[in-house]
N, C-alpha and C positions, 0 to 999 in steps of 0.2 A: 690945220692939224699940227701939234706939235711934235719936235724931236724925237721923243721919246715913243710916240705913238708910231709915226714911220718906222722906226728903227723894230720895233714890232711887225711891223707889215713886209721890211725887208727881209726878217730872219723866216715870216711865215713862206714867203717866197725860197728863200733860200734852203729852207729845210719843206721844201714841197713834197707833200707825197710819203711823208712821215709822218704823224699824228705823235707819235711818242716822243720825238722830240720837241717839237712843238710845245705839247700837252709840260712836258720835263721843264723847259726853258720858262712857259706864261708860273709855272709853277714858283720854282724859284727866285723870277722876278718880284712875284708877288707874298714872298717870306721875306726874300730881302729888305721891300720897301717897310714892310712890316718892321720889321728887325731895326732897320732903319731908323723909324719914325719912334719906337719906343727905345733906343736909345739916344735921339734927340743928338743926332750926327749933323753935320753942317751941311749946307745947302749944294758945296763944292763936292761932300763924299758923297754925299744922296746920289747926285748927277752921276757922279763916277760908277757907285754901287749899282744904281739898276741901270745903265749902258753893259756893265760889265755882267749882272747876272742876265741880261740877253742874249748875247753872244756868248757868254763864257764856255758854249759848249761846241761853239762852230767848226771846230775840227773833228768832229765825229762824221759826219760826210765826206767828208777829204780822206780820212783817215779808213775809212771804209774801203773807199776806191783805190785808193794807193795800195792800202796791204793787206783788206780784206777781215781788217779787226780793228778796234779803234779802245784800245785801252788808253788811261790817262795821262800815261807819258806820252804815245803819236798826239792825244787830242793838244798838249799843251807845245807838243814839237808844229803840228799842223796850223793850230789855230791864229796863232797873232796875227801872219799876214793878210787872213780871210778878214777878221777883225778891221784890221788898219787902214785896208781897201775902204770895205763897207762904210766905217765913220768918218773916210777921207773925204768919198762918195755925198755921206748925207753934210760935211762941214761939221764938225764937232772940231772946237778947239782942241788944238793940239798937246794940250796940259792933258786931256782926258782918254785921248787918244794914248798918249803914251801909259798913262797909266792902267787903264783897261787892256791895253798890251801887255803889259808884266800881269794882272791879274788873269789874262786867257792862259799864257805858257806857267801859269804858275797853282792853277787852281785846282791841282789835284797833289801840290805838295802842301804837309803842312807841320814841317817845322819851319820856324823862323818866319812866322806871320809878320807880318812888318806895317799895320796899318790899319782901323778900325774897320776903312772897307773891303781888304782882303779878309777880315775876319770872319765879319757878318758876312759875305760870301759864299766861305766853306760854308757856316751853319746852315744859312739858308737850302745849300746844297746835298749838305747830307738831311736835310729835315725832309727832301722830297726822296733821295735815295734811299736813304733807310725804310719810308714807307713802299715806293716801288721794288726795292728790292725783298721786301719780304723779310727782313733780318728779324732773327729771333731776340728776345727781350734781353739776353745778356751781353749777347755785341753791340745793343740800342744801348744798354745801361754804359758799358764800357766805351762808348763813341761820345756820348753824352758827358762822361766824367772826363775826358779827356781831350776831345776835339772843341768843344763848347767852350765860350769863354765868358761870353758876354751875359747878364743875366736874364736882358729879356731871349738870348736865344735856349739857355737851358732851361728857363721856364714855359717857354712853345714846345723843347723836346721833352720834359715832363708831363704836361699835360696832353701833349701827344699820344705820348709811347705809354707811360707808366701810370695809368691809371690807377686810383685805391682800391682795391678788392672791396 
């Protein structure tokens, strides 16, 4: 089995006994590599992109238990060390390590994106929040026009969200 596959089987463990999270993280994994693959990113940010949208939400347990909420700033204060453990754990070079580090404490900010796979990240991320959350069509419009960079990600939140009457 490969890396990427454990690192799946560790997060299912890790987020045991949650489905939503779970269900959240395979979700955006799987926009990511999406996102990813149509924009034709390098084989080093791929690596980096989906370690990073698997764990990128690991301080949402921790963050629960310590203060009993887990909004975006505890998950990105909580998460890197659960992160750096875990990939230290399965061996993940340490170039990748460090970087899915800064993308865990950083993936609910989003100015000063710094990087194709912190980009596609957020996308990937709001592409699965905006449909669990329920948002109505003019904050999907306005997230779209403004958080989106990339073009295969605002053509996934177009055909998503904003269907042709």
């Amino acid at each position: 089995m490969n890396k990427i596959n454990n690192l799946i089987l560790e997060m299912f463990k890790f987020d045991e006994g949650e489905p939503e999270l779970i269900q959240h993280f395979i979700k955006v994994y799987e926009f990511a590599k999406l996102i990813g693959s149509m924009e034709k990113i390098s084989s080093d940010n791929m690596e980096i992109l989906e370690v990073a949208a698997i764990v990128h939400d690991i301080g949402i347990k921790i963050s629960m238990k310590k203060y009993g909420k887990s909004n975006g700033k505890l998950q990105e204060q909580e998460g890197p060390i659960y992160a750096e453990e875990l990939l230290n754990r399965l061996e993940f070079k340490k170039e990748v390590i460090d970087r899915v580090s800064y993308l865990v404490a950083n993936h609910h900010t989003y100015s000063n994106i710094d990087g194709i796979d912190y980009q596609i990240l957020v996308e990937a991320d709001f592409l699965v929040n905006l449909y669990e959350n329920k948002n109505d069509k003019e904050t999907i419009q306005n997230t779209c026009n403004k958080i989106f960079k990339t073009v295969s990600g605002r053509k996934l939140c177009n055909q998503m969200f904003m269907a042709k009457e």
